[in-house]
C-alpha positions as CSV (number, residue, x, y, z in Angstrom):
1,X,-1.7,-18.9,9.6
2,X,-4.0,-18.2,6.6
3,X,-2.2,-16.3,3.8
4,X,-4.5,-13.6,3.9
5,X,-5.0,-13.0,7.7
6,X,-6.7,-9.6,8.9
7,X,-4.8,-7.6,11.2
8,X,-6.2,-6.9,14.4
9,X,-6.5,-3.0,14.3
10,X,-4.0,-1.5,16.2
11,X,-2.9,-5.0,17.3
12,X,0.8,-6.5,17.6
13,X,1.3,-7.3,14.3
14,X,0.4,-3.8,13.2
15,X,2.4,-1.8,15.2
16,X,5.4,-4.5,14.4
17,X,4.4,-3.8,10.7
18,X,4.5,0.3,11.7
19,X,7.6,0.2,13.5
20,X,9.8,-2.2,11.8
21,X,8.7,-3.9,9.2
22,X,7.0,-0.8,6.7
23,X,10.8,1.0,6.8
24,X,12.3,-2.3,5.6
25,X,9.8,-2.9,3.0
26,X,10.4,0.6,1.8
27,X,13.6,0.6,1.8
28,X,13.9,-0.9,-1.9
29,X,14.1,0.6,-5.0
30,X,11.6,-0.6,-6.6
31,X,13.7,-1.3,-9.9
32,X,13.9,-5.1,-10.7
33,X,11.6,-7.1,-12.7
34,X,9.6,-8.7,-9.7
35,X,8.8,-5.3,-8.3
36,X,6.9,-2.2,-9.1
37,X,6.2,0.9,-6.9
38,X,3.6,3.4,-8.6
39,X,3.0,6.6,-6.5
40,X,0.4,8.7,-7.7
41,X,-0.9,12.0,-6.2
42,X,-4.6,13.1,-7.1
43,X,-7.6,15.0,-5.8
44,X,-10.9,13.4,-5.5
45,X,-14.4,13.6,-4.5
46,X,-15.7,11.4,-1.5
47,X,-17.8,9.2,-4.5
48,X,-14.7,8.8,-6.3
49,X,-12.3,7.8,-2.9
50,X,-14.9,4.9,-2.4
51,X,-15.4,4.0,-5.8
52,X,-11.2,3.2,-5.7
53,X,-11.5,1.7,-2.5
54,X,-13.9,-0.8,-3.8
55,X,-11.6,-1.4,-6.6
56,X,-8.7,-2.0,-4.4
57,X,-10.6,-4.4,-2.6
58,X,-11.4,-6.5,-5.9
59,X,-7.7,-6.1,-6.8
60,X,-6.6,-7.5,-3.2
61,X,-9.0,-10.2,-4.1
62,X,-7.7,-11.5,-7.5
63,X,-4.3,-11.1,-5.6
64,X,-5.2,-13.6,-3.1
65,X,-7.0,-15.8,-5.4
66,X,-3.9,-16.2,-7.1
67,X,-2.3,-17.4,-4.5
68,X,-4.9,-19.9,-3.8
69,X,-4.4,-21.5,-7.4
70,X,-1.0,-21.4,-7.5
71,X,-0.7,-23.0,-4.0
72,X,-0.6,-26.5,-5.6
73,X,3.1,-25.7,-7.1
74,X,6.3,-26.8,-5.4
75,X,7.5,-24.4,-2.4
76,X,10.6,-23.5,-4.6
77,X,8.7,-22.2,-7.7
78,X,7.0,-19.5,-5.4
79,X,8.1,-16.3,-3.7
80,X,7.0,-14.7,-1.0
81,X,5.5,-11.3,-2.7
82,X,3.4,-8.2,-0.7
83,X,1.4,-6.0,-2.1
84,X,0.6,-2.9,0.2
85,X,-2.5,-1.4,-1.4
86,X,-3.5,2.3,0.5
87,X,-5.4,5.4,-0.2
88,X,-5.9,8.3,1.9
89,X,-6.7,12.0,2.5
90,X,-3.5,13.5,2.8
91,X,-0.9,16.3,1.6
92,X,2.9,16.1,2.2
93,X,2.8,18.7,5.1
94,X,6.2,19.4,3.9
95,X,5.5,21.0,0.3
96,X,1.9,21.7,0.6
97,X,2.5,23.8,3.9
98,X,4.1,26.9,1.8
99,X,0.9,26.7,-0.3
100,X,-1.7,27.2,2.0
101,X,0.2,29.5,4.5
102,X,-0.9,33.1,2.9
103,X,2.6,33.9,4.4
104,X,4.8,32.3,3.1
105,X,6.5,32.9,0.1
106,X,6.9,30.7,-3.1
107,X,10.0,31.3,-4.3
């Protein structure tokens, strides 16, 4: 299997990912030296959504090239790492629910 295989949309590898596999990854906390988990919560034009899509894309493709010169060292110099790279039109229903319903109260 290539390191940098596509998943089939909606395939069994996604939905494994979905179901299992995206609670386990989360469940870290992010705090030692070989990870990092940066949320950040913006709002954005359309133009400036595909601009950082673009740029995730170039960053998914340094990521992978990296891997593809460092393949040459010894299995036990190398660590399996993932990198989950996402961006999407969304609000926390949660918190932004009280905000947009004129009747509720903000207290």
């Amino acid at each position: 299997v290539a390191p940098n295989f596509k998943w089939r949309e909606n395939g069994p590898i996604q939905q494994l990912f979905r179901e299992k596999i995206e609670a386990e990854y989360f469940r870290s906390t992010f705090t030692s030296d070989s990870e990092r988990l940066i949320v950040l919560n913006v709002m954005l034009s359309d133009a400036s959504n595909h601009l950082f899509q673009r740029k995730l894309e170039k960053l998914a493709h340094e990521f992978d090239q990296m891997s593809r010169d460092e393949s040459g060292l010894e299995i036990g110099e190398r660590k399996g790492s993932t990198v989950l790279l996402a961006i999407r039109d969304w609000d926390y229903s949660e918190l932004y629910s009280r905000y947009r319903n004129p009747k509720s109260r903000i207290i």
